[in-house]
N, C-alpha and C positions, 0 to 999 in steps of 0.2 A: 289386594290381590284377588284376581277371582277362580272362581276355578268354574270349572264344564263338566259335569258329567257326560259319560260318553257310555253309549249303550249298541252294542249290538245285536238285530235279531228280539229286541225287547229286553235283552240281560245287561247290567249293567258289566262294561267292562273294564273302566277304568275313570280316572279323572285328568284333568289336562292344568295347572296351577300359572296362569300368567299374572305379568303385573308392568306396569310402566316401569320405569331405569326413573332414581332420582336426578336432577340437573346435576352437573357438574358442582356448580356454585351454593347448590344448597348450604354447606355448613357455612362459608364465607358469610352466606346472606343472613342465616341465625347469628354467626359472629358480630357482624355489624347492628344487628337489631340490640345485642346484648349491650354491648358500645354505649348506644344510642340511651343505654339506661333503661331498655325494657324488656321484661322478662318472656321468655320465650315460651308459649304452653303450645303443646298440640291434642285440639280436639278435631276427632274425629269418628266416623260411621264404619272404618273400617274395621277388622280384624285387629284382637289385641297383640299377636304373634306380627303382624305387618307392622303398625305403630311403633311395637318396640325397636325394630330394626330401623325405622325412619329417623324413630329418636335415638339410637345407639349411633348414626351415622351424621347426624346432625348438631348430636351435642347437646340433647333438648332432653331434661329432667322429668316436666310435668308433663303426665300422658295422659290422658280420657281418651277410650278407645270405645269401639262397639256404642258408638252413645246414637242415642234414637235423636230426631228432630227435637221433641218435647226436652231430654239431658240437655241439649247443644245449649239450647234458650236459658234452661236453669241455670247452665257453668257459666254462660257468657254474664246472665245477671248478678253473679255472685262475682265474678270479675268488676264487674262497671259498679258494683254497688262500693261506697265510697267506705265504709269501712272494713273494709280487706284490706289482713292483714297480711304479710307474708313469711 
């Protein structure tokens, strides 16, 4: 989600809060990942108040929210790394 500050005259006068609409098919396509045998995680840069809603609608348990470039590398290595357990 992002938001705008909106400033009149130099005073801040409010905020504006948009965001994309998820696909239709998002949970289908986590259903079918799950199927498929693999576990479903979402990492992401955004806002942890967004994730949850993404993961509340999706179906999707494991969240990393707010993660910098540098986290994203960590979790993903700690996924690929062969002794992860779950």
């Amino acid at each position: 989600m992002a938001q705008v500050w909106v400033a009149v005259d130099g005073a801040v006068a409010g905020t504006i809060r948009c965001s994309d609409a998820l696909r239709p098919d998002a949970a289908s396509v986590v259903d079918r990942v799950r199927a498929a045998g693999v576990r479903p995680v979402l990492l992401t840069g955004d806002d942890a108040s967004v994730a949850d809603l993404v993961a509340a609608a999706t179906g999707i348990e494991e969240v990393h929210a707010e993660a910098t470039p540098e986290d994203k590398s960590t979790i993903v290595g700690r996924f690929a790394a062969p002794a992860r357990s779950w």
